[in-house]
C-alpha positions in Angstrom: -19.2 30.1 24.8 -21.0 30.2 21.5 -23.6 27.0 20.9 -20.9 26.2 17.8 -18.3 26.2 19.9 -20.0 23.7 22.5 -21.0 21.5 19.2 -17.3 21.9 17.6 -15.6 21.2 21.4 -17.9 17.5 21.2 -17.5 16.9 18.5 -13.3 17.2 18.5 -13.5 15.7 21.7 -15.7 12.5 20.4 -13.0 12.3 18.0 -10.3 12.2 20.0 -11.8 9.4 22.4 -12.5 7.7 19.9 -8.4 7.7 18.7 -7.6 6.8 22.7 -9.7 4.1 22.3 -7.8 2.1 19.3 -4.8 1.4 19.7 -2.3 3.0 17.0 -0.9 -0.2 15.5 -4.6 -1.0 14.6 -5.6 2.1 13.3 -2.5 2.6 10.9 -2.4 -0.7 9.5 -6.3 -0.3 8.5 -5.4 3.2 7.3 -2.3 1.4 5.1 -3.9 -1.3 3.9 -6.9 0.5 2.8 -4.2 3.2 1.1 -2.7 0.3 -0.7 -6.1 -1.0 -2.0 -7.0 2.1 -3.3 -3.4 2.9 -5.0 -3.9 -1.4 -6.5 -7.4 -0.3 -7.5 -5.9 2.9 -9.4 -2.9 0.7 -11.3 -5.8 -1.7 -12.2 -8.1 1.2 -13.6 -4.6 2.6 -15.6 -3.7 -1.1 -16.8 -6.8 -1.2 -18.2 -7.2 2.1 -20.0 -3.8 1.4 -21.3 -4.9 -2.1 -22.7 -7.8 -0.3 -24.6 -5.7 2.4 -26.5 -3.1 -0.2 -27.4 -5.6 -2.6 -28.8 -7.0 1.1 -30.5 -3.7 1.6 -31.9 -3.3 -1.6 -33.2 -6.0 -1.3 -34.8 -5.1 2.2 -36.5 -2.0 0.6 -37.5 -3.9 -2.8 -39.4 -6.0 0.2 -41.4 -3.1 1.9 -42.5 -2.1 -1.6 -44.1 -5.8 -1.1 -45.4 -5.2 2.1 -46.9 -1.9 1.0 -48.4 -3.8 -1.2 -50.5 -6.7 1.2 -51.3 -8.9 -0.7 -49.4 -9.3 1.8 -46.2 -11.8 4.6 -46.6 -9.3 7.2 -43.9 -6.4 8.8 -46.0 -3.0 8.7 -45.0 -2.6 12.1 -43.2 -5.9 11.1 -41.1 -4.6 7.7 -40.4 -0.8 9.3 -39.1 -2.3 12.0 -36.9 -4.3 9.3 -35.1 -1.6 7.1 -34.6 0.6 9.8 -33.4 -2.3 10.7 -30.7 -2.7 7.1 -29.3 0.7 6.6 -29.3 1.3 9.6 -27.3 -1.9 8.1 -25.0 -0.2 4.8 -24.8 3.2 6.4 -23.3 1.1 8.9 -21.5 -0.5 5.9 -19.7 2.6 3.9 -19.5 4.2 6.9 -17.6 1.1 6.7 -15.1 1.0 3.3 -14.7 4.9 3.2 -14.0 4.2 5.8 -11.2 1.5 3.6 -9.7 3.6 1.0 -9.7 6.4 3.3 -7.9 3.5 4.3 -5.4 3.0 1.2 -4.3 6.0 -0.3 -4.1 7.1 3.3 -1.7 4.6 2.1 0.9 6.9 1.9 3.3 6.7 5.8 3.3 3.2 5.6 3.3 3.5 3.8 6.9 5.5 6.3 8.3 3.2 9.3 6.8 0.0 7.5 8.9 2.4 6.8 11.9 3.3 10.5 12.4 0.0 11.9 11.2 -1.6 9.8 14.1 1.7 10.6 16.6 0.6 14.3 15.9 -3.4 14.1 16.8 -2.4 12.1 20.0 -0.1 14.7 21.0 -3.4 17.3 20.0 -5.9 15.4 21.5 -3.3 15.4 24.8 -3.2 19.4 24.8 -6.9 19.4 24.1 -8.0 17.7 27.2 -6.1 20.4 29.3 -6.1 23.8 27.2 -8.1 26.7 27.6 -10.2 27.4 25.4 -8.1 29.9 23.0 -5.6 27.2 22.9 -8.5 24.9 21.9 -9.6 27.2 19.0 -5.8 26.6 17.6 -6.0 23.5 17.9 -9.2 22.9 16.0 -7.8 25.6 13.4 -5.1 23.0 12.6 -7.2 20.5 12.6 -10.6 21.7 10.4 -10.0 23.7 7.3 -14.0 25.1 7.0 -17.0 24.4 9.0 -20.4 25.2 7.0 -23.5 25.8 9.7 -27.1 24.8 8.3 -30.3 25.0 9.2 -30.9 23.6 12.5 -26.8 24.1 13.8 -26.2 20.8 11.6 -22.8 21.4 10.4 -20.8 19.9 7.8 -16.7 20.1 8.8 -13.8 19.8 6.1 -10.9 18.4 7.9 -7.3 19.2 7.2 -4.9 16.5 5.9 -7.0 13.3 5.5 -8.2 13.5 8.9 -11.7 12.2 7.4 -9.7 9.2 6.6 -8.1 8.5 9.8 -12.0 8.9 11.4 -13.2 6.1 9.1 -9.8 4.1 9.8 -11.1 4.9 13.7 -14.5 3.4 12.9 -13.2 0.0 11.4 -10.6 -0.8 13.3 -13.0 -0.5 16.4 
């Protein structure tokens, strides 16, 4: 075997000791309720951006009340098109937010999703302890997307499907 492969077969099998060694229940739940955080933490961020172009268009709409009495130094047709842009903001952001909102209350889906992705790499890691090594090669194909090789054989892997996730999932629940 190639010195990559012996690093790659390590490091594949690290991780999958690792995922024997927590047990699933564990591992998902951190995996779901860090999901959920970050889907709450998104809302938040989309709340908030909506906030700031309604309290923009309210104030677009006092000036035009402004320029009705000749006090406002933006003209009518200025004053309309910006209107008509943060209003299409505010239902742009609306529409976001309302999806958030859907994505977080769907987390039961979200559960299943993490349940079967980690059903899946304990059924891998299962054929991994006995394959040969061709078999192991498809099996680390499904699993890493790209593997770049520096200096030194230090070697930076991108993972298929949230895999990185489900590592760091591995390392807190442990």
């Amino acid at each position: 075997m190639h010195i990559l492969d012996d690093i790659i077969d390590k490091i594949v099998r690290d991780i999958f000791s690792k995922m024997k060694g927590v047990s699933k229940n564990d591992l998902v739940m951190a995996r779901y309720e860090d999901e959920l955080e970050q889907r709450k933490v998104r809302l938040l961020a989309l709340k908030s951006e909506y906030t700031k172009e309604a309290d923009n268009l309210n104030l677009l709409k006092s000036e035009v009340i402004k320029c009705i009495r000749g006090e406002s130094k933006f003209s009518q047709e200025m004053l309309s098109g910006l209107i008509t842009e943060s209003e299409a903001e505010c239902n742009r952001l609306l529409s976001l937010c309302g999806v958030a909102e859907k994505e977080i209350a769907d987390s039961e889906s979200v559960l299943k999703d993490l349940s079967a992705t980690f059903d899946e790499l304990v059924s891998w890691a299962e054929l991994y302890e006995k394959a040969e090594f061709a078999q192991k090669k498809m099996i680390v194909n499904c699993l890493i997307r790209r593997v770049d090789v520096c200096r030194d054989y230090k070697l930076k892997i991108d993972f298929n499907f949230d895999f990185q996730q489900f590592i760091n999932g591995i390392d807190s629940a442990a």
